[in-house]
C-alpha positions in Angstrom: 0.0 0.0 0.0 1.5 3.3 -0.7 2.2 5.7 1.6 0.4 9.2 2.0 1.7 12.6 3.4 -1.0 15.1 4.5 -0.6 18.7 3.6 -2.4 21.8 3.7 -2.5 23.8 0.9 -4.1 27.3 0.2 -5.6 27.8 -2.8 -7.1 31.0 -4.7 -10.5 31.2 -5.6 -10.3 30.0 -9.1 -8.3 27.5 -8.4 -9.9 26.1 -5.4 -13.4 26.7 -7.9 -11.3 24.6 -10.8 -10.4 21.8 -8.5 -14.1 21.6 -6.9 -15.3 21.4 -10.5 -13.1 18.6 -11.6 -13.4 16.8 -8.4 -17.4 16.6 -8.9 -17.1 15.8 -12.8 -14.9 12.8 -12.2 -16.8 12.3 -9.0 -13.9 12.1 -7.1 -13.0 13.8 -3.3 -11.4 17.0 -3.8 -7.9 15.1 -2.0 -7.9 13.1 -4.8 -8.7 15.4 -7.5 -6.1 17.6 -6.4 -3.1 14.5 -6.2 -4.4 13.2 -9.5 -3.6 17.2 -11.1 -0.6 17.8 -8.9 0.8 14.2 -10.6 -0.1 14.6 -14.0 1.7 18.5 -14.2 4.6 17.4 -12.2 5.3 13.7 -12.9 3.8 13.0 -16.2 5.5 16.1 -18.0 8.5 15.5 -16.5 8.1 12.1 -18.6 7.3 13.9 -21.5 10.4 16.0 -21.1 12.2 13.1 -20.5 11.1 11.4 -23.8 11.9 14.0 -26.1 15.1 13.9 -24.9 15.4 10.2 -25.6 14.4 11.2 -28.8 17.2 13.5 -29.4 19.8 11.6 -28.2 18.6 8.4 -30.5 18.5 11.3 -33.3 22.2 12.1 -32.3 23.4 8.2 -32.4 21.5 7.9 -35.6 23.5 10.6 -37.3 26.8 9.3 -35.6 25.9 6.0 -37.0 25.4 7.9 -40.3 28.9 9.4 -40.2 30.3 6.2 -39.0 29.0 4.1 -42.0 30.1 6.7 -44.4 34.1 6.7 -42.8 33.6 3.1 -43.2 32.6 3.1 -46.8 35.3 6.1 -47.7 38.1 4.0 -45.7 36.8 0.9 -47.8 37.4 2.3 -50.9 40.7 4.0 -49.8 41.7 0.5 -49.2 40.8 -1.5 -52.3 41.9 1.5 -54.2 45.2 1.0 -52.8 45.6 -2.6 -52.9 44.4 -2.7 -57.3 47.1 0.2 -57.4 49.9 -1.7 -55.2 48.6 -5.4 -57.4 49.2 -3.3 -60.4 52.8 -1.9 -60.1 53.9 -4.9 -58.1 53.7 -7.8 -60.2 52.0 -11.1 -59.2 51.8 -11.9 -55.2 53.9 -15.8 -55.8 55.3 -16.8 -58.9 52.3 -16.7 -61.9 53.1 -19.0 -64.8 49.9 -17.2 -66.7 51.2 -14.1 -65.5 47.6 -12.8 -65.1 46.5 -8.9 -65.2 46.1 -6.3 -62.2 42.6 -6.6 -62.7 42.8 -10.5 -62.5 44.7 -10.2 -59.4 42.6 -7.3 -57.9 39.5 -9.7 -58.6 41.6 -12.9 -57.1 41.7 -10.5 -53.9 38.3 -9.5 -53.5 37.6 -13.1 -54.0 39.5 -14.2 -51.3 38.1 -11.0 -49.0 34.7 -12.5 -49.8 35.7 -16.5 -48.5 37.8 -15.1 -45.6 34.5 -13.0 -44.4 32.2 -15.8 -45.1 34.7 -18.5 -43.4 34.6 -15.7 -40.2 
């Protein structure tokens, strides 16, 4: 059972009239009436606030993600473009009796990129 804490409060006209109002429309004691208001402006908003700013800290992960995956993609292509360059000006990797092309070699790579990532 929850535990209660009395207090006295004094209330202007217009509010106390407000509070009697609501308390009769919901048919509810005017103790009641006033701890159901009193939570909803000063717990429920404070989830509210506390939601949006959930929100924007997912929105900021989401466009560090973004960034992230777009260094990923540029350091990627950084890499294969330095490994075709490297595969063309340094000859075959172990001693190629077809001496294949750069491209053939570049393609023998990502080949191998592809069975070492599905092996992992």
């Amino acid at each position: 059972m929850a535990t209660r804490k009395q207090l006295t409060l004094h209330l202007d006209d217009a509010t106390a009239r407000a509070l009697e109002a609501e308390a009769r429309l919901r048919g509810l004691t005017l103790s009641r009436a006033a701890n159901d208001g009193l939570k909803r402006v000063l717990l429920e908003e404070k989830g509210a606030s506390l939601v949006d700013t959930v929100k924007a800290r997912l929105d900021r992960l989401d466009q560090r993600d973004t960034a992230r995956a777009r260094d990923m993609a540029l350091l990627r292509e950084t890499l294969l473009a330095f490994v075709r360059l490297w595969l063309t000006y340094a000859g075959p990797l172990e001693f190629d009796p077809d001496d294949t092309s750069a491209d053939q070699r570049f393609d023998a790579f990502l080949d191998d990129v592809v069975r070492g990532l599905k092996a992992g």
